[in-house]
N, C-alpha and C positions, 0 to 999 in steps of 0.2 A: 504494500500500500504506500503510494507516494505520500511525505508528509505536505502539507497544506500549511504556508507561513502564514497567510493571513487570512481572519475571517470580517466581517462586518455584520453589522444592524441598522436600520432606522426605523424610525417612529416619528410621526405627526403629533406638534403640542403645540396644541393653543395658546402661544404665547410668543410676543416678538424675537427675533435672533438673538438681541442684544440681552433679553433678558434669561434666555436658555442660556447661553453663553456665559454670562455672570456666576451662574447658578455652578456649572460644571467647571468653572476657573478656578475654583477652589477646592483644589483638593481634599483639604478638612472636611469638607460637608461630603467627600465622595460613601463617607460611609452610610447613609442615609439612605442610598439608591442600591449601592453594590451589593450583593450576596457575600461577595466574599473579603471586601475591603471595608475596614475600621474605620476610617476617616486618615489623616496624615497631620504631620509635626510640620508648622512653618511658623516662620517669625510674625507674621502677619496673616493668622487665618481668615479672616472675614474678609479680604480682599481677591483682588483673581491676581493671581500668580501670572508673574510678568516673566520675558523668552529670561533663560539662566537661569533662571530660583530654582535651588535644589531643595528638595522636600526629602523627609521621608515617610512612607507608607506603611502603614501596620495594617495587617493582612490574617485572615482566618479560616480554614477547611478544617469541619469536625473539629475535631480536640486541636487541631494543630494550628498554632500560631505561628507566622512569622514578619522578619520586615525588611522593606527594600529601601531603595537611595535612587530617587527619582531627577529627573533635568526636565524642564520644560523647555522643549524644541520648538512648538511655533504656541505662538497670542495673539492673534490676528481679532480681535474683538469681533463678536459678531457673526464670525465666519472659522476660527478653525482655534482648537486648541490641542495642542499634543505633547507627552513626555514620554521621556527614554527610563525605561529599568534599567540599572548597570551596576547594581550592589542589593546581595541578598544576607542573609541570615536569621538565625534564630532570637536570641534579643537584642544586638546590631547587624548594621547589614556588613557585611566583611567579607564577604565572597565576591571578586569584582569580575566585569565581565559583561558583556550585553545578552540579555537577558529577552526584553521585550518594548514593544512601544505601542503606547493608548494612543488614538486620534478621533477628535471629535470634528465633525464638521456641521456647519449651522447654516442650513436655506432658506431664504424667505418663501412660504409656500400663500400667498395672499397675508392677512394677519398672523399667519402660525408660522411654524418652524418643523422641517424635517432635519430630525437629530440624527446624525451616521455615528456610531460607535465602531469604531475599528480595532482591533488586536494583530498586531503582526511578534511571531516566534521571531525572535533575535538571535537564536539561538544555529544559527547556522555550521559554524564549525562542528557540532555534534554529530556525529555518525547516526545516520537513520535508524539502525535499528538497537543505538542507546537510548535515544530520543524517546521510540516508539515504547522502550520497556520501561524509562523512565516517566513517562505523560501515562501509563496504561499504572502506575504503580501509584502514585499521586492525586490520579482522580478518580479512583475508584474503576478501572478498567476501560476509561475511553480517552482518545488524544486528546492533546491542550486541544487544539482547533475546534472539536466536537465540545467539549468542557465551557470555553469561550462564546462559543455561537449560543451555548445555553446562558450563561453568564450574562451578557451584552442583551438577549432577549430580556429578562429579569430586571435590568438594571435600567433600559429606555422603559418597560412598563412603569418600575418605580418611581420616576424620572418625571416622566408624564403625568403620573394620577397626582403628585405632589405638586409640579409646578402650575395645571389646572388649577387643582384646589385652593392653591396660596390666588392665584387671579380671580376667581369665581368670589372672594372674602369682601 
């Protein structure tokens, strides 16, 4: 089975670019949406993370916790927000390395916004069928890509029914 580096989502939310954009700029609050992410450590949470701020992400499957060392790659307000994983561990991230990288991108759909969640495996130097044992050991028997595309599905629903709600008030 070939592996698959990247997967995507989107979702339609009743609410302007700039305001979905706000919303996913900030790391901190990513836990709120994500199934499997905490929130993150920044100097400045309640603000959207501008391109270089390094965060880190405290992250959770089952019993298992861990946390990475995040870069924000683009900040294009309105229209794209993305970072790089390139440091993991258990209670620092101290494993360096690329890892993987989130992207969001934000379109004007009339008054709403179609939200793209992306996931791309960074992990490219890995030998296919260490990858395949390790992603099959990790997540319960299916690859990251298949893991993610569930993931990314889960996290525009949460995304959506909250940023609705917070506008409908």
């Amino acid at each position: 089975m070939a592996r698959r580096f990247t997967v995507s989502g989107s979702i339609v939310v009743e609410v302007p670019p700039e305001e979905a954009y706000a919303a996913v700029s900030r790391p901190a609050q990513m836990g709120r949406w994500s199934p499997e992410n905490l929130g993150a450590a920044l100097a400045e949470p309640d603000v959207s993370a501008a391109l270089g701020t390094t965060f880190e992400g405290r992250n959770k499957r089952g019993p298992f916790r861990w946390v990475t060392r995040c870069t924000v790659t683009a900040a294009d307000e309105g229209r794209r927000f993305a970072f790089r994983v390139h440091a993991i561990g258990l209670g620092r991230p101290r494993l360096r390395g690329p890892i993987a990288t989130w992207e969001y991108r934000f379109e004007p759909e009339g008054a709403a916004t179609r939200v793209t969640e992306s996931w791309t495996d960074d992990r490219r130097a890995w030998p296919a069928p260490v990858a395949h044992a390790f992603d099959r050991l990790v997540t319960g028997g299916r690859t990251f890509a298949d893991f993610q595309t569930a993931n990314i599905a889960r996290t525009l629903r949460n995304l959506k029914r909250e940023l609705e709600a917070e506008a409908g008030s």
